[in-house]
N, CA, C and O of each residue as an XYZ file, in Angstrom:
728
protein
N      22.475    -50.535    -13.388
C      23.149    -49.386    -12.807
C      24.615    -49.702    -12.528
O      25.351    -48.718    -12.455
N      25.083    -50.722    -12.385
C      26.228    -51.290    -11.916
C      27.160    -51.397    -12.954
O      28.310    -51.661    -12.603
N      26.909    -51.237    -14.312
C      27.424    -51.454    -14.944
C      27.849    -50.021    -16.028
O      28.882    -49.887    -16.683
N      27.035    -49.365    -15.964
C      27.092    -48.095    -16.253
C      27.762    -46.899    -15.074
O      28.067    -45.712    -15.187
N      27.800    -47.798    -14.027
C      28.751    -46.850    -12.857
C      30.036    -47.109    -12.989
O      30.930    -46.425    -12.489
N      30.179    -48.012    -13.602
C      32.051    -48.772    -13.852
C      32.236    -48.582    -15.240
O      33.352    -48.786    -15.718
N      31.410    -48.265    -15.865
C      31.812    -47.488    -17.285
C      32.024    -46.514    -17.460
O      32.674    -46.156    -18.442
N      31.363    -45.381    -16.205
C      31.125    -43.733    -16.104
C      32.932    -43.478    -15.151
O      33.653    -42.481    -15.119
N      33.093    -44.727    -14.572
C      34.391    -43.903    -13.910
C      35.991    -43.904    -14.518
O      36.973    -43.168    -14.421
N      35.529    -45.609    -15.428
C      36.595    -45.877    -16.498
C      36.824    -44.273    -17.186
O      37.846    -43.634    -17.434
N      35.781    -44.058    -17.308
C      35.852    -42.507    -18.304
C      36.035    -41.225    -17.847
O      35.884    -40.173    -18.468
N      36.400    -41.414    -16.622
C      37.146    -40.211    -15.880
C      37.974    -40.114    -15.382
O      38.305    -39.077    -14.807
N      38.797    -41.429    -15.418
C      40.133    -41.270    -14.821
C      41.163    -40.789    -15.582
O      41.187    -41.159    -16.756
N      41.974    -40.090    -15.212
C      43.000    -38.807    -15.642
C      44.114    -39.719    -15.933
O      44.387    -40.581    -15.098
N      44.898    -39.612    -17.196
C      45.803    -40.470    -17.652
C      47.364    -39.591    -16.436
O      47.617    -38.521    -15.883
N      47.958    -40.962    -16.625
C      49.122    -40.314    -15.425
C      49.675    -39.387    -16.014
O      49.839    -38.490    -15.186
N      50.270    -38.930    -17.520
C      50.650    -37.890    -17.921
C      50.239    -36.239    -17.894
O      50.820    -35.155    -17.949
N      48.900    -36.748    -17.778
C      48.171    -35.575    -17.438
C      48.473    -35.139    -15.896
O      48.783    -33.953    -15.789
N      48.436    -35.955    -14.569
C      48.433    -35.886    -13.153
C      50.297    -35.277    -13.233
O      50.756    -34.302    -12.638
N      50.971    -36.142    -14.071
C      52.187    -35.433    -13.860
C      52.344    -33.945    -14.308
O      52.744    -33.104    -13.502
N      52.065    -33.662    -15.444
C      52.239    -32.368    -15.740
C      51.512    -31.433    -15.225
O      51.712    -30.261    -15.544
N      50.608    -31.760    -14.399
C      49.684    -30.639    -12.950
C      50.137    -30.916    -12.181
O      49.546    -30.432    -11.216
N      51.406    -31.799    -11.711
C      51.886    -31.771    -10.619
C      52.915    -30.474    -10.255
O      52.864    -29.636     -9.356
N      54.137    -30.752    -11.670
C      54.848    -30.430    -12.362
C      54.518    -28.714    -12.088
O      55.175    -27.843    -11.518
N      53.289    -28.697    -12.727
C      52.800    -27.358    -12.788
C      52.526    -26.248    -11.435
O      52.538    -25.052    -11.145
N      52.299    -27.500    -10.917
C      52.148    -26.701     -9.377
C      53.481    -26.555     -8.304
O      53.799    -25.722     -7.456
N      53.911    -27.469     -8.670
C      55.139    -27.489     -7.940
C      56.142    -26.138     -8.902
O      57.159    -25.676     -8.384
N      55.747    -25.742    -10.050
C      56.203    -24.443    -10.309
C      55.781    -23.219     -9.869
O      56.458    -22.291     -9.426
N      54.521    -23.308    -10.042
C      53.529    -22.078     -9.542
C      54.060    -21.941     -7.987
O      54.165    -20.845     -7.437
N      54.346    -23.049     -7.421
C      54.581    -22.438     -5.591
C      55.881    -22.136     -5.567
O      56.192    -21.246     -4.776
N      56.734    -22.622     -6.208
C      58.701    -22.093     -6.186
C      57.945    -20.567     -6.967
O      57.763    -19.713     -6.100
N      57.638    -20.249     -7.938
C      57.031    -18.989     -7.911
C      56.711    -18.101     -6.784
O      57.316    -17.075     -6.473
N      55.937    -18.493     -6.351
C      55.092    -17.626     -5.271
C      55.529    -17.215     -4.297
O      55.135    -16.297     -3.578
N      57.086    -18.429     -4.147
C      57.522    -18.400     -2.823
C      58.554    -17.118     -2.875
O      58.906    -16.275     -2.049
N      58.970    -17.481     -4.717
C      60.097    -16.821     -4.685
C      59.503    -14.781     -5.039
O      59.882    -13.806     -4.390
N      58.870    -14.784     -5.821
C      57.870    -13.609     -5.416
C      57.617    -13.097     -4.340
O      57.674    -11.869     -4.272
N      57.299    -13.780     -3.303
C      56.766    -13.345     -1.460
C      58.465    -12.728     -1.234
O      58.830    -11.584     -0.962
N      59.339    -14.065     -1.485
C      60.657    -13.056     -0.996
C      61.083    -11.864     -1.413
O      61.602    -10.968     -0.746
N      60.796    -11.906     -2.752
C      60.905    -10.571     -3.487
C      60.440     -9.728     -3.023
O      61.370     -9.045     -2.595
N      59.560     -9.284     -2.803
C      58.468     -8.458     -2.280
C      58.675     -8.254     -0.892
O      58.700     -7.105     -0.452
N      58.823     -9.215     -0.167
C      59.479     -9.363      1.164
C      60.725     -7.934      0.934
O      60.612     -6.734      1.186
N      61.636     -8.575      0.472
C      63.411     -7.697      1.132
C      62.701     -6.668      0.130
O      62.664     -5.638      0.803
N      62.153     -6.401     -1.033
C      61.835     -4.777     -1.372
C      61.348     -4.028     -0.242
O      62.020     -3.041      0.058
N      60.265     -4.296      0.494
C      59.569     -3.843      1.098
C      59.342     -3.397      2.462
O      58.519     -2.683      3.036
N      60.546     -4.193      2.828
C      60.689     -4.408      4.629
C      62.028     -4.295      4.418
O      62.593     -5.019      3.597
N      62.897     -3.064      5.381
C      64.397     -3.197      5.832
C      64.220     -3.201      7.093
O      63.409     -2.342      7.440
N      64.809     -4.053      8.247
C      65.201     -3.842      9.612
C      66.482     -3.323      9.925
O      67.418     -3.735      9.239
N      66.728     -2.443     10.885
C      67.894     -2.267     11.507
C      67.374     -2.718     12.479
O      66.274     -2.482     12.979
N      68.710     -3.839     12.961
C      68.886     -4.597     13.972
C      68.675     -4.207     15.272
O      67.883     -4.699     16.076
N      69.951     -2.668     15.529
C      70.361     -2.228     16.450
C      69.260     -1.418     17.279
O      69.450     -1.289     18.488
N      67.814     -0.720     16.536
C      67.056      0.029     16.839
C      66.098     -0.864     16.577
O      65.158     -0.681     17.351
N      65.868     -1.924     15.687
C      64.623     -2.771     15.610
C      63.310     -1.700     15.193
O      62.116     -1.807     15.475
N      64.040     -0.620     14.403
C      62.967      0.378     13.348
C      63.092     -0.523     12.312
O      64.141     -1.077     11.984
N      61.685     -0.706     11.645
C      61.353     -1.467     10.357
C      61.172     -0.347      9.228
O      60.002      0.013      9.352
N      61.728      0.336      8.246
C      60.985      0.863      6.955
C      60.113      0.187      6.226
O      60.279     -1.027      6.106
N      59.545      0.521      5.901
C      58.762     -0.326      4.683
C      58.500     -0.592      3.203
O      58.117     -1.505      2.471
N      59.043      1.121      3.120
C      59.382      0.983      1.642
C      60.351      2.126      1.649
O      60.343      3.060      2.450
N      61.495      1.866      0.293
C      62.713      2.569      0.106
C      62.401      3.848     -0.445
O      62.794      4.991     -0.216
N      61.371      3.200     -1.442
C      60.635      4.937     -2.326
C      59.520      5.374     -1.887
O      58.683      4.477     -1.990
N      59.040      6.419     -1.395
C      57.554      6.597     -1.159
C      57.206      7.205     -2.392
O      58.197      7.618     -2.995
N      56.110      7.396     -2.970
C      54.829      8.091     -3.923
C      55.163      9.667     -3.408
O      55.292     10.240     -2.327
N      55.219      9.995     -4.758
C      55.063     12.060     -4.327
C      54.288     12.196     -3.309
O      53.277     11.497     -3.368
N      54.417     12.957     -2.239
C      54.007     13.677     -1.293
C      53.774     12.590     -0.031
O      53.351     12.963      1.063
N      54.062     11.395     -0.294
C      54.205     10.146      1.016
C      54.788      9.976      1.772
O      55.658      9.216      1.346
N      54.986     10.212      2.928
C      56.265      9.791      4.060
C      56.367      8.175      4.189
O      55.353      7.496      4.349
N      57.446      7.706      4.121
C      57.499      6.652      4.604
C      57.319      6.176      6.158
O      57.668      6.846      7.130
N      56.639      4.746      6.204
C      56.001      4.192      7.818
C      57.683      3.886      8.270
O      58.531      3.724      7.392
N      57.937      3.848      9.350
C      58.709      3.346     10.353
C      58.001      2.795     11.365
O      57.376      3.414     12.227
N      58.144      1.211     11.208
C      57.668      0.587     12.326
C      59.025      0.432     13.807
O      60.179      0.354     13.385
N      58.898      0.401     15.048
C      59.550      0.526     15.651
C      59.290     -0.698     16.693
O      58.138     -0.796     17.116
N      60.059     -1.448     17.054
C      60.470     -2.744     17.499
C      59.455     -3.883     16.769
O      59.396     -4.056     15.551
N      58.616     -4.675     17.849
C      57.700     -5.581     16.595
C      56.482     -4.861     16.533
O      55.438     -5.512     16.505
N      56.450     -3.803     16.510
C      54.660     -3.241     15.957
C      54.522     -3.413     14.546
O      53.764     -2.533     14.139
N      54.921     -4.167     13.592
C      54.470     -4.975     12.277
C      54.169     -5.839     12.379
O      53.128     -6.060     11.760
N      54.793     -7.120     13.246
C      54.697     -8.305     13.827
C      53.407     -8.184     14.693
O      52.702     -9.193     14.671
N      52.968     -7.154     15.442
C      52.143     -7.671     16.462
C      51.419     -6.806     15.397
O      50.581     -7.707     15.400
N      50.923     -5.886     14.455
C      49.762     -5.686     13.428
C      49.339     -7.086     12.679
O      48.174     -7.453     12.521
N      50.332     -7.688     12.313
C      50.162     -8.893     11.309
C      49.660     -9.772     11.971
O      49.105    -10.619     11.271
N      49.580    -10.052     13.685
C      48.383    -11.128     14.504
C      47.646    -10.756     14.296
O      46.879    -11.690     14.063
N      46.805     -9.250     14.074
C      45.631     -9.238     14.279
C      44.522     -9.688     12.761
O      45.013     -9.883     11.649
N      42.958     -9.782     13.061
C      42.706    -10.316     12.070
C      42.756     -9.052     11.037
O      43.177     -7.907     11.202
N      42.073     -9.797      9.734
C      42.255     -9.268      8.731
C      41.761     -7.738      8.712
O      42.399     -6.685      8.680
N      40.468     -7.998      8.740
C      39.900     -6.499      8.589
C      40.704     -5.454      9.549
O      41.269     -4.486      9.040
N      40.735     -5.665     10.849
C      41.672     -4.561     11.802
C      43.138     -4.685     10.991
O      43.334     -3.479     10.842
N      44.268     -5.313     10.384
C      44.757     -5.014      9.187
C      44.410     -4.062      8.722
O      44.791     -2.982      9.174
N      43.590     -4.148      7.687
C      43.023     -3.454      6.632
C      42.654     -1.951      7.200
O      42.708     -0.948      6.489
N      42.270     -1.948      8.590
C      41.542     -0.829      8.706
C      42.696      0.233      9.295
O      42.774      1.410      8.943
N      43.585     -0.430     10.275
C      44.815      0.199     10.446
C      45.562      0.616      9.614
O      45.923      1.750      9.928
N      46.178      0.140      8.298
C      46.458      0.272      7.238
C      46.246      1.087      6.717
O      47.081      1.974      6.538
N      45.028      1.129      6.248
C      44.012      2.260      6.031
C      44.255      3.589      6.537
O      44.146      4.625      5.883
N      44.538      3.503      7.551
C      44.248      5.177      8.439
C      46.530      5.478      8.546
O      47.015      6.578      8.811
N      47.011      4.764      8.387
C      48.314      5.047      8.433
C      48.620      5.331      6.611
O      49.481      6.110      6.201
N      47.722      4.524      5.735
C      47.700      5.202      4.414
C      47.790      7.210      4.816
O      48.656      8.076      4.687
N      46.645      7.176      5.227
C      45.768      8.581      5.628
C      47.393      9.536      6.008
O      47.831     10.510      5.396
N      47.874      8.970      6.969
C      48.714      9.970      7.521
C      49.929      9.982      6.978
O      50.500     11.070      7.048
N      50.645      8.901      6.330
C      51.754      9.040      5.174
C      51.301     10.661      4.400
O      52.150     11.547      4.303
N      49.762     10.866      3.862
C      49.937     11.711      2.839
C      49.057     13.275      3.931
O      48.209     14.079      3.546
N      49.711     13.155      5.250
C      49.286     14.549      5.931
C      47.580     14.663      6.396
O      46.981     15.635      6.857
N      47.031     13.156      6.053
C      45.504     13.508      6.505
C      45.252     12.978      7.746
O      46.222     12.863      8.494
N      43.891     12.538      8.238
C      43.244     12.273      9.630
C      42.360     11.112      9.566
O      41.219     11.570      9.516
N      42.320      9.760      9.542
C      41.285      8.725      9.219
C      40.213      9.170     10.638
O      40.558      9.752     11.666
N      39.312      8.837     10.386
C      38.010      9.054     11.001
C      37.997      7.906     12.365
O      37.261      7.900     13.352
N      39.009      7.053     12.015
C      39.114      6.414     13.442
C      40.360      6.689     14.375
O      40.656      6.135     15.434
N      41.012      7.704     13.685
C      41.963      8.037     14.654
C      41.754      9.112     15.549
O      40.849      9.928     15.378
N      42.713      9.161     16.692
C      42.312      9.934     17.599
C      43.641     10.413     18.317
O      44.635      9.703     18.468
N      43.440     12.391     18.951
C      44.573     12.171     19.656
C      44.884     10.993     20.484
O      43.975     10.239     20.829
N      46.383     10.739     20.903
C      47.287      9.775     21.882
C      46.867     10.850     22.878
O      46.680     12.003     22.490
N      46.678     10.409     24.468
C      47.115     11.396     25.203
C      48.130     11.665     26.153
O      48.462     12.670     26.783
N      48.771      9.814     26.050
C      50.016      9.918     27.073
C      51.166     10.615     26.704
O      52.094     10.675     27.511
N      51.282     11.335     25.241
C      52.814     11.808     24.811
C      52.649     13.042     24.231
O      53.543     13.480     23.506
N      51.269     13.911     24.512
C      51.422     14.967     24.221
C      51.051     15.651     22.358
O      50.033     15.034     22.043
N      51.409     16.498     21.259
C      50.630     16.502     20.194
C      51.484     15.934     19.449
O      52.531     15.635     20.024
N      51.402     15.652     18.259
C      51.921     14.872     17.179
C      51.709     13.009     17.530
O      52.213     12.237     16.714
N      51.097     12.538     18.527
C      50.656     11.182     18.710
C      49.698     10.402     18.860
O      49.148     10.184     19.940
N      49.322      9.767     17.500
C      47.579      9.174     17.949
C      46.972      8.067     17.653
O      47.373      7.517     16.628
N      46.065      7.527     18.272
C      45.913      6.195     18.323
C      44.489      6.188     17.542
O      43.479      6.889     17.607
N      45.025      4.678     16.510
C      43.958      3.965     15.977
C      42.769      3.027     16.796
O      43.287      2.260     17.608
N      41.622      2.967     16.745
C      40.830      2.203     17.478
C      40.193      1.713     16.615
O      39.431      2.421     15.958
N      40.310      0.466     16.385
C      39.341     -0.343     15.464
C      38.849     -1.709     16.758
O      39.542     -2.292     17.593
N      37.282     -1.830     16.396
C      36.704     -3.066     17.199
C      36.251     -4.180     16.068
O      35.812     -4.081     14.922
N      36.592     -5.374     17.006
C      36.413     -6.474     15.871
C      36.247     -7.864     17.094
O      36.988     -8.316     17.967
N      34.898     -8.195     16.600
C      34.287     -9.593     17.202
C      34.738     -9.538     19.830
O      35.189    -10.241     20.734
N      34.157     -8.225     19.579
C      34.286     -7.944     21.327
C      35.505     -7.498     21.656
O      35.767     -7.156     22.809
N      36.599     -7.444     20.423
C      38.134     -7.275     21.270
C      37.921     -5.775     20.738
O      37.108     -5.526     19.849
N      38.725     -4.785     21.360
C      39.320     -4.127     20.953
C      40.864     -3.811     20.256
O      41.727     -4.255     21.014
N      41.312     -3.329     19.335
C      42.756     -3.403     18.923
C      43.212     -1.737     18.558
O      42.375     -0.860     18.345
N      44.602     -1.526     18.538
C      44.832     -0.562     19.103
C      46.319     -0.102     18.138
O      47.087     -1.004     18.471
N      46.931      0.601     17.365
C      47.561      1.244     16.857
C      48.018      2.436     17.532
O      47.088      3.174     17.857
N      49.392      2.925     17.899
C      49.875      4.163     18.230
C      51.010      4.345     17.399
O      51.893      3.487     17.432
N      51.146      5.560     16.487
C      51.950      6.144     15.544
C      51.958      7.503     15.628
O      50.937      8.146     15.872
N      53.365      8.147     15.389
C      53.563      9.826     15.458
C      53.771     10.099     14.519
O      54.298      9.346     13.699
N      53.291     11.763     14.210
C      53.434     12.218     13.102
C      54.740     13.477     13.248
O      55.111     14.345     12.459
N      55.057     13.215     14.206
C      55.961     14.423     14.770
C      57.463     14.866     14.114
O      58.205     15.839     14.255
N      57.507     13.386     13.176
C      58.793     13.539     12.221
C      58.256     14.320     10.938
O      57.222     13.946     10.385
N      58.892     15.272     10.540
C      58.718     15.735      9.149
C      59.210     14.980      7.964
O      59.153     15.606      6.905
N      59.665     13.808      7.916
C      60.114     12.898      6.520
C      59.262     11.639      7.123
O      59.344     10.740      6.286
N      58.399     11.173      8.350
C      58.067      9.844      8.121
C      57.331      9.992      9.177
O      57.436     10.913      9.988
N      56.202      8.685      9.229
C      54.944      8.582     10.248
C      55.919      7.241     10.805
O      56.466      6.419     10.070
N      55.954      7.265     11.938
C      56.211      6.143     12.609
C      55.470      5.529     13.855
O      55.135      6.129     14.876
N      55.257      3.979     13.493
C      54.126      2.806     14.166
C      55.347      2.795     15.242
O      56.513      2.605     14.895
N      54.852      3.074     16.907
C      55.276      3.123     17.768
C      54.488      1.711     18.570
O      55.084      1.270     19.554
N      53.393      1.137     18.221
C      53.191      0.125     19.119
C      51.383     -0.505     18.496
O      50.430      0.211     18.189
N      51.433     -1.526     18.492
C      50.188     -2.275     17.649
C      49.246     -3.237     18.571
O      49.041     -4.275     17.942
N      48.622     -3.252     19.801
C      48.150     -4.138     20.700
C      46.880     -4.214     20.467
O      46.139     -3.634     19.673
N      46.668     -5.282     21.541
C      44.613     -5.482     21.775
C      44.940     -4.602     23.194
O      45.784     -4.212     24.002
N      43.833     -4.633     22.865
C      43.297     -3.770     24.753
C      43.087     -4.873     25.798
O      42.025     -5.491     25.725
N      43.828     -5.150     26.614
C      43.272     -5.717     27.742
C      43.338     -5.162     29.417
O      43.609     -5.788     30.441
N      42.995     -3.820     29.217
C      42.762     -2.923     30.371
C      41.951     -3.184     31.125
O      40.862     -3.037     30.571
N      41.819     -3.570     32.327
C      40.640     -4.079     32.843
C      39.872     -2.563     33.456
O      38.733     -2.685     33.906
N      40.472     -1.264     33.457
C      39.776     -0.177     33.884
C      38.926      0.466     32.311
O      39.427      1.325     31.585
N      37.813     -0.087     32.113
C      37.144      0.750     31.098
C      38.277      0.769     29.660
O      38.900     -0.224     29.285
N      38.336      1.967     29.092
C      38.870      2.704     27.708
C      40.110      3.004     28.045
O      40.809      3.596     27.224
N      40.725      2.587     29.567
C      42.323      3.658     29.564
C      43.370      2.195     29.060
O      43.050      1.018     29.221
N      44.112      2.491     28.696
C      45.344      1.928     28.298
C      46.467      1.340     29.278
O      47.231      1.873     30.083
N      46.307      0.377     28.982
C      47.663     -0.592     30.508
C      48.549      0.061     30.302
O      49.041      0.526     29.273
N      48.880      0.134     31.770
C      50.062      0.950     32.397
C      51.650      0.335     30.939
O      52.408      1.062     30.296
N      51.570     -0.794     30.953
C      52.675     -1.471     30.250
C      52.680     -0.938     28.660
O      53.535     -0.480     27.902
N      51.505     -1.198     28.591
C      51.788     -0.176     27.258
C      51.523      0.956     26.830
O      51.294      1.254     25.658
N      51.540      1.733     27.856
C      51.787      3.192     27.821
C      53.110      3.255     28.234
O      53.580      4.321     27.836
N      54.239      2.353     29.087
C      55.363      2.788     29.232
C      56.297      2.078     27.830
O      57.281      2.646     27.356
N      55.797      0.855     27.357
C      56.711      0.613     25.943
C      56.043      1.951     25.058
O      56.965      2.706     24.749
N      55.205      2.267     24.751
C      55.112      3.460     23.763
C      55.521      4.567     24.123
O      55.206      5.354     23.230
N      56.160      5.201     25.094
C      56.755      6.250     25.605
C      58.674      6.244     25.439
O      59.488      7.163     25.342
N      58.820      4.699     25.470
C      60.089      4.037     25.471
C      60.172      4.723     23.962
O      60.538      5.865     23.684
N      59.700      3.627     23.039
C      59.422      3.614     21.216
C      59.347      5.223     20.837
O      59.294      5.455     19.630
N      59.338      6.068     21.503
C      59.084      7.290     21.077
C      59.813      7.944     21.095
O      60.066      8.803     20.251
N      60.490      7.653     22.320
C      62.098      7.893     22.680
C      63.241      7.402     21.701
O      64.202      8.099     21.373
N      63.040      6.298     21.342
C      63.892      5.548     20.391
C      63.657      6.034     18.760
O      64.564      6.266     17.960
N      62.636      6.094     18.577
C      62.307      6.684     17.230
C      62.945      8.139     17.233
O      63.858      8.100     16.408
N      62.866      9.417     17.802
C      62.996     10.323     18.285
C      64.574     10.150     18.022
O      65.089     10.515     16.965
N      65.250      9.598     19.009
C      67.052      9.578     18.923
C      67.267      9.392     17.848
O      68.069     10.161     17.317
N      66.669      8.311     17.030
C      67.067      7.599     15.810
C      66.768      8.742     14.661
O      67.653      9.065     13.868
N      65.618      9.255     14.635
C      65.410     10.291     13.815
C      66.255     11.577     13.573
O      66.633     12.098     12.523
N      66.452     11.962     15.026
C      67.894     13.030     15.117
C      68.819     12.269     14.221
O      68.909     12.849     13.138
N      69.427     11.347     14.273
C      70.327     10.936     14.121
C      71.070     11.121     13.087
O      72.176     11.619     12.877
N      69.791     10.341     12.126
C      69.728     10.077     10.449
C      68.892     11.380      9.916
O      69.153     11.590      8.732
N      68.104     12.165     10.383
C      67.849     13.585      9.706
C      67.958     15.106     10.544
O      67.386     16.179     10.356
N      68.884     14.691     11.463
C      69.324     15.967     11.806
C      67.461     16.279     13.251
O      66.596     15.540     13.719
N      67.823     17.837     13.342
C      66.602     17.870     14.216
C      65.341     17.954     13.449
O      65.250     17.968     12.222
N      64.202     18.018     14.468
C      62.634     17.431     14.408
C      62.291     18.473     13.660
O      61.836     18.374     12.521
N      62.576     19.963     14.516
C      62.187     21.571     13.593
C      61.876     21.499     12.020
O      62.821     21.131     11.321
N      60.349     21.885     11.211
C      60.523     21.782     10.201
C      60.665     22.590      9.596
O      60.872     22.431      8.393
């Protein structure tokens, strides 16, 4: 056996030319990937500084409003895990093109045109608030977990940053398309 185990490994070791050119290879594939992610990156994401509104994309699809994220509610979507991703995503797909995802629900701290996503995942709850109240764009006003200790209502704190964000979206929207009236 001993001798046929040192014959079996002689015969699998990878000549260094080979290890170099998969090195080679990979070390291309990731300057790729990286440089792709950036690509895709600055297409896809513009910040203004001054308002800390995120667009997301320059062109929308016939009949799509473009998302406006507003301060870090992209940043605090992108902590959460994947599927609440996906499922938020999902339901802000929905309202870009004028529809209603089945997990959304009126907002009730700001009155009509504002409503919150509820997706549950592994005991937490997580939480999406976006308005539809602009006629050219849906804008992500605020992306949290729930940690309300009264039941289903919403911390005082972030009911007053999403009232803030609404305000700010709102000015900003006048701004750059004139009034809300459609």
């Amino acid at each position: 056996m001993g001798a046929s185990g040192r014959h079996l490994s002689a015969q699998i070791k990878p000549s260094w030319s080979l290890v170099l050119k998969l090195s080679i290879a990979n070390i291309f594939a990731t300057r790729q990937a990286r440089n792709h992610h950036e690509e895709m990156r600055s297409c896809l994401l513009t910040e203004y500084p001054r308002t800390r509104i995120v667009v997301s994309r320059r062109s929308p699809a016939p009949g799509e409003k473009p998302v406006l994220w507003v301060g870090s509610s992209k940043r605090d979507l992108l902590d959460f895990p994947a599927s609440v991703i996906s499922r938020i995503g999902m339901a802000l797909a929905f309202a870009q093109f004028g529809e209603k995802h089945p997990c959304t629900k009126p907002w009730r701290g700001a009155g009509s045109g504002v409503f919150e996503i509820v997706q549950d995942f592994a005991g937490n709850t997580y939480r999406g608030v976006y308005t539809v109240r602009f006629p050219k764009a849906v804008c992500v006003l605020h992306c949290f977990q729930k940690k309300s200790p009264h039941g289903i209502s919403t911390a005082r704190p972030d009911i007053q940053l999403i009232l803030a964000r609404l305000h700010v979206a709102q000015t900003e929207y006048e701004k750059r398309h004139g009034s809300i009236e459609t």
